[in-house]
Backbone as a printed PyTorch tensor [residue, N CA C, xyz], in Angstrom:
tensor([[[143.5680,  43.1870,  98.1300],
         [142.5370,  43.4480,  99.1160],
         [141.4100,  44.2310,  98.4410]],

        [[140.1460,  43.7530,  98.4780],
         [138.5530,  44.6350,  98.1480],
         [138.5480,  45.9250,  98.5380]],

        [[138.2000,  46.6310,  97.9260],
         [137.6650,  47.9260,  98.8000],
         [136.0670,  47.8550,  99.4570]],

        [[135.4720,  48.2900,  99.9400],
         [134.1720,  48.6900, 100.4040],
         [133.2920,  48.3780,  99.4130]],

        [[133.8550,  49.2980,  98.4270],
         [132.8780,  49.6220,  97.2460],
         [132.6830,  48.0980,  96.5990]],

        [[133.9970,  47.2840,  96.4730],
         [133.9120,  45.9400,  95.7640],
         [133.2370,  45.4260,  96.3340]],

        [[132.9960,  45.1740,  97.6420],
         [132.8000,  43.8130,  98.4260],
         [131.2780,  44.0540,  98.3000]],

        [[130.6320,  45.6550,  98.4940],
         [129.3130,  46.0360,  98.5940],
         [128.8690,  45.8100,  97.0000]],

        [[129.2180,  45.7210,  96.2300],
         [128.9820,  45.5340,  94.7040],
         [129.1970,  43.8870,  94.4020]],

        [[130.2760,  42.6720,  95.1250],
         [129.8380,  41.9700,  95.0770],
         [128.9560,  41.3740,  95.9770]],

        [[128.4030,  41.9680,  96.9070],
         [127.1850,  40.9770,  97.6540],
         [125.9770,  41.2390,  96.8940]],

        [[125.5550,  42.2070,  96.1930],
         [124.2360,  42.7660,  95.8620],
         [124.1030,  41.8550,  94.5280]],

        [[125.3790,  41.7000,  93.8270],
         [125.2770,  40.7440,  92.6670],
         [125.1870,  39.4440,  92.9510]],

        [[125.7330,  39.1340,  94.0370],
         [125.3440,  37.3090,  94.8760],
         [124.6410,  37.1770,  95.9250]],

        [[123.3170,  37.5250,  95.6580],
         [122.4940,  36.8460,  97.2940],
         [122.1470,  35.7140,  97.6000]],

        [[122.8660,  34.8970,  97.1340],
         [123.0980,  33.4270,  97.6110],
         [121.5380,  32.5370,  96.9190]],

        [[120.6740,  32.5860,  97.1230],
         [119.9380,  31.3890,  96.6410],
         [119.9340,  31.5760,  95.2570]],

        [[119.9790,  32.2840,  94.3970],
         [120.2540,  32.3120,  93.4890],
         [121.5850,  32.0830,  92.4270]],

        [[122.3790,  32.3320,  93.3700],
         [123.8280,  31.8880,  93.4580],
         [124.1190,  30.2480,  93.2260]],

        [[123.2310,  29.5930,  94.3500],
         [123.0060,  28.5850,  94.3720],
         [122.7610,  27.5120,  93.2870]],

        [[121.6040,  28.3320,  92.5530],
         [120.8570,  27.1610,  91.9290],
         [121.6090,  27.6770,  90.2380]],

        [[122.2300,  28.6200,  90.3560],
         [123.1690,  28.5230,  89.1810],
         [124.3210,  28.0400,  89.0790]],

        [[125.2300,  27.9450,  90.3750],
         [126.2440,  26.5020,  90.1710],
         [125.4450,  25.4120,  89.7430]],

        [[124.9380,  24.9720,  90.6160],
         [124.1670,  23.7570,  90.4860],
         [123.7340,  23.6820,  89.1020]],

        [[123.0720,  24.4470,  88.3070],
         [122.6350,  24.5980,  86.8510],
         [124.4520,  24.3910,  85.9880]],

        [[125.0170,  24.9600,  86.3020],
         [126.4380,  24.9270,  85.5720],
         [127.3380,  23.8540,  85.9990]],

        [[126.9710,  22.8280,  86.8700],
         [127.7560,  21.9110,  87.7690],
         [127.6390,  20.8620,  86.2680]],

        [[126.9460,  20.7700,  85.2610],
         [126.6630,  19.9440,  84.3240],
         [127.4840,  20.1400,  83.2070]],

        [[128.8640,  19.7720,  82.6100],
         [129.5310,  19.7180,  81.5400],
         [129.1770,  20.3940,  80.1040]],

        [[127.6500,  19.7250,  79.7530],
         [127.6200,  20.2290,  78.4390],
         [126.9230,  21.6030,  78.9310]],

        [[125.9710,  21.7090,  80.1220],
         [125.3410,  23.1750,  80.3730],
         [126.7210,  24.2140,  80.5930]],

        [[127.7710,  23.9010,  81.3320],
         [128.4520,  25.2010,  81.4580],
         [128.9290,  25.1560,  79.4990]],

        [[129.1300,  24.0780,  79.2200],
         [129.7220,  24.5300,  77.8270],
         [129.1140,  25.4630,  77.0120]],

        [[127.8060,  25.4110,  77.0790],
         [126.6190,  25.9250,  76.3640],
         [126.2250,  27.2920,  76.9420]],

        [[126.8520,  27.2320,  77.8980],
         [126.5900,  28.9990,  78.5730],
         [127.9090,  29.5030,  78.2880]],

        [[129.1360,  28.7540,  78.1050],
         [130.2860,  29.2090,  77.9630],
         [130.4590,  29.7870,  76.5790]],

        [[129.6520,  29.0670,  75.6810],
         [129.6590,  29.8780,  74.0440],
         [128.4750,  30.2430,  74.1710]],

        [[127.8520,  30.4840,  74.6520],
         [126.8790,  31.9270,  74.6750],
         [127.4540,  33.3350,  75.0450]],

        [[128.1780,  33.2180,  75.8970],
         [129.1580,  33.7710,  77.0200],
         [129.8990,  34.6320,  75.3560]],

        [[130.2910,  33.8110,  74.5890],
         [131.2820,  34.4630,  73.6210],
         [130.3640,  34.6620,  72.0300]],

        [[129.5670,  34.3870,  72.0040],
         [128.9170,  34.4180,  70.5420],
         [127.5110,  34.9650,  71.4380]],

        [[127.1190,  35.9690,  70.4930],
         [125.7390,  36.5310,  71.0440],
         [124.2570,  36.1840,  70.6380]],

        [[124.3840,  35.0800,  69.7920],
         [123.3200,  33.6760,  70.1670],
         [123.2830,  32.5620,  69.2090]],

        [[122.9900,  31.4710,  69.3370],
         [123.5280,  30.3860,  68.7960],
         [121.8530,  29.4560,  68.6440]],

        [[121.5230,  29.0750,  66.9010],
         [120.9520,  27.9690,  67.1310],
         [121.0930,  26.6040,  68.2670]],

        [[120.0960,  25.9310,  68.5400],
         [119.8500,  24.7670,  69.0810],
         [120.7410,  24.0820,  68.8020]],

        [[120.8920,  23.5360,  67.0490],
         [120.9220,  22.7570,  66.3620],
         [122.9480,  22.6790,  66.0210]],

        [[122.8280,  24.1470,  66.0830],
         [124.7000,  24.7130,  65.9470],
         [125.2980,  24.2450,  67.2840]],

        [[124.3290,  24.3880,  68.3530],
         [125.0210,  23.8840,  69.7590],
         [125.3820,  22.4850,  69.6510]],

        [[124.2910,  21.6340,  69.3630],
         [124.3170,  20.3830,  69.4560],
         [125.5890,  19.7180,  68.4680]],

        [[126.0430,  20.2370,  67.6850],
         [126.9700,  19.9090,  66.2890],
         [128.3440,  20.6150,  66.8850]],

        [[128.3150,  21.4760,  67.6260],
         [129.6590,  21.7110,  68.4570],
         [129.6800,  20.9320,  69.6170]],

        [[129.0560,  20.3210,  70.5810],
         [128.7360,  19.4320,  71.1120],
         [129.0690,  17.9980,  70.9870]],

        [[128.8650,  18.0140,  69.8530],
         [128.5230,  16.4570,  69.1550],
         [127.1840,  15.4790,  70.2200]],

        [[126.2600,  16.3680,  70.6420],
         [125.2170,  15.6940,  71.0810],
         [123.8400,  15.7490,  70.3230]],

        [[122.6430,  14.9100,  70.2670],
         [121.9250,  15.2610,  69.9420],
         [121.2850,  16.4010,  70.3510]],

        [[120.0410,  16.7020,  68.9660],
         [119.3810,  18.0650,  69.2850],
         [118.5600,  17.6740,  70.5450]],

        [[117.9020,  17.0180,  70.5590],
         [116.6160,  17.0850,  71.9700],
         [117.9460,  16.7910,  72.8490]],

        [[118.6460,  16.0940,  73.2250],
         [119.7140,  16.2690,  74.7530],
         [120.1130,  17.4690,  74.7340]],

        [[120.4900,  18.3540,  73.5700],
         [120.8250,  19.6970,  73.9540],
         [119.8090,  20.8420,  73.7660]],

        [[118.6480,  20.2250,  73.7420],
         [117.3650,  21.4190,  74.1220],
         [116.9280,  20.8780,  75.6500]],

        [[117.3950,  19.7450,  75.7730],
         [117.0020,  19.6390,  77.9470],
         [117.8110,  20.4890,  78.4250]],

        [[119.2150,  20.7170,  77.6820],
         [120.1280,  21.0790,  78.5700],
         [119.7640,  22.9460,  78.3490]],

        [[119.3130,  23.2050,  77.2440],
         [119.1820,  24.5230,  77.2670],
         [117.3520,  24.8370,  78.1560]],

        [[116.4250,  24.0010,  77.9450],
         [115.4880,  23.9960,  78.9000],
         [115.6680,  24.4110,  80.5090]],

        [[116.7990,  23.8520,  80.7030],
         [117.2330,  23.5280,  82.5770],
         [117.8390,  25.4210,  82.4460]],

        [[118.7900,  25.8650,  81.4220],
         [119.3910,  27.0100,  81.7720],
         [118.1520,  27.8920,  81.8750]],

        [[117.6400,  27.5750,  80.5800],
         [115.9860,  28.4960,  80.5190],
         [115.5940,  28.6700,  81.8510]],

        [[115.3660,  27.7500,  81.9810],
         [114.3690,  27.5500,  83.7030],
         [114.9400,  28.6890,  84.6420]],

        [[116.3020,  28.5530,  84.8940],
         [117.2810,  29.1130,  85.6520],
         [117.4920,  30.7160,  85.3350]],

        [[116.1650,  30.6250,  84.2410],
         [116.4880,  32.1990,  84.4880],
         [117.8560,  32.7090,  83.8140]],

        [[118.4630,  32.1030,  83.0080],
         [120.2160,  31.9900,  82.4350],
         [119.7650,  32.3820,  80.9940]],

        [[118.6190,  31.7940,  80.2750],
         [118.8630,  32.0580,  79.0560],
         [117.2450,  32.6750,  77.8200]],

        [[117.3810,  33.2250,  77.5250],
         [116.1510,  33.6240,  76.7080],
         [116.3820,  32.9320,  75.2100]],

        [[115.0510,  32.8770,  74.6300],
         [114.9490,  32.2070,  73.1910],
         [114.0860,  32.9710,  72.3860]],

        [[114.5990,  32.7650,  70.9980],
         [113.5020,  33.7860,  70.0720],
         [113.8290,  32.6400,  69.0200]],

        [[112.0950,  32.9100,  68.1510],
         [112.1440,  31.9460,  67.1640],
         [112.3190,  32.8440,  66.2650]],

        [[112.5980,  32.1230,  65.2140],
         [112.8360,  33.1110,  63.1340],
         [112.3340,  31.4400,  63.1140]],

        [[111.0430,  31.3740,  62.2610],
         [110.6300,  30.2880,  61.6700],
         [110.6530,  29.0250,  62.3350]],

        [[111.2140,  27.9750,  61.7340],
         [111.3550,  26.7800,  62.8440],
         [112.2900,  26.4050,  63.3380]],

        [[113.9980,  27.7770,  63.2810],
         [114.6840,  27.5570,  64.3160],
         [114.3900,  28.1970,  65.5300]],

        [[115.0780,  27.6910,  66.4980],
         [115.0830,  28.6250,  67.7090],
         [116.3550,  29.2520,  68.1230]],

        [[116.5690,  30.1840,  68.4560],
         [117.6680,  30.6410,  68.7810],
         [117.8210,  31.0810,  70.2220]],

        [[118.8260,  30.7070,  71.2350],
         [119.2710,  31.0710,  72.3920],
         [120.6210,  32.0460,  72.6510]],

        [[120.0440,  32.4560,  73.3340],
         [121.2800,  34.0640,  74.1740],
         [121.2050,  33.9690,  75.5140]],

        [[122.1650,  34.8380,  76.1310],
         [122.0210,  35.0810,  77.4100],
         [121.0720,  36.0280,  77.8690]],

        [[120.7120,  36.1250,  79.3610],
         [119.9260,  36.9220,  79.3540],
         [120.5600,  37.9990,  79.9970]],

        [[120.6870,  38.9870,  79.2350],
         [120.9800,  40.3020,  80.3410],
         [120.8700,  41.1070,  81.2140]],

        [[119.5940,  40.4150,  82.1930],
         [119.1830,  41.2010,  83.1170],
         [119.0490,  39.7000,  84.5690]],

        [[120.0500,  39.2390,  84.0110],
         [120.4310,  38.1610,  85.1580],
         [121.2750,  38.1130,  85.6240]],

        [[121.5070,  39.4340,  86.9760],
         [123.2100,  39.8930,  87.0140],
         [123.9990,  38.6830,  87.4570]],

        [[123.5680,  37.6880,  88.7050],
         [124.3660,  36.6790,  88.7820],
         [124.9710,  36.1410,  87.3580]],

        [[124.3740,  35.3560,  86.4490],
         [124.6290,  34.9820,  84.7970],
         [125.8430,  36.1940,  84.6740]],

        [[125.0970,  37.3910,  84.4740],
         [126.2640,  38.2020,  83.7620],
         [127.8070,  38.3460,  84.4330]],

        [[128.0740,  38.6550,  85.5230],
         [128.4760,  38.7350,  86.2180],
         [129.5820,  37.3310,  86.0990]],

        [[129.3650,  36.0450,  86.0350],
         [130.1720,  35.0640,  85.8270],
         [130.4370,  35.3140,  84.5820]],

        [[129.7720,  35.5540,  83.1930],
         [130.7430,  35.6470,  82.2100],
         [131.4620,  36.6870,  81.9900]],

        [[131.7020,  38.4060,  82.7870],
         [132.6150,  38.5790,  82.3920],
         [133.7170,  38.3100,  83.6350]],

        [[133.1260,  37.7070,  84.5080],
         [134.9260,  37.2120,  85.2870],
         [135.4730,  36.0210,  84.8570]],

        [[134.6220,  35.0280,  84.5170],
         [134.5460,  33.7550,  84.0430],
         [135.8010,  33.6370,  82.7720]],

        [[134.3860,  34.2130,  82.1870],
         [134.7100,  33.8070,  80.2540],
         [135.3440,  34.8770,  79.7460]]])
């Protein structure tokens, strides 16, 4: 059984439309995969995703585009890779990987 304190700590972390459109963002195979090793490695070329994957690079820069969008993931360049992480100030995001992952 929750206490008070839980239940009031999980509503403030799920206010639902946002809730929303991140299943929906993770309802996609290779996207939860790709948030799922983000989730465990603290950031991963494009190019390293796609080769654990076994998909191409542009199918797995849509799929990291859509998390982008969602507010799920930030990118920093070093030259002409790009590199993706989670974002840490996306408590829904955070919040599923450490109950999740």
């Amino acid at each position: 059984m929750l206490t008070d304190k839980q239940i009031t700590k999980i509503r403030k972390a799920f206010n639902g439309t946002d809730q929303r459109v991140i299943f929906k963002i993770l309802g996609d195979t290779n996207r939860y995969r790709i948030f799922e090793m983000l989730g465990k490695h603290s950031r991963l070329s494009v190019g390293d995703m796609a080769k654990i994957l076994r998909i191409s690079i542009p199918l797995a820069s849509q799929h990291l585009k859509i998390l982008e969008q969602g507010n799920m993931l930030e990118k920093e360049k070093q030259g002409q890779k790009v590199y993706y992480k989670l974002r840490t100030d996306n408590t829904i995001a955070h919040a599923i990987t450490k109950g999740v992952l």
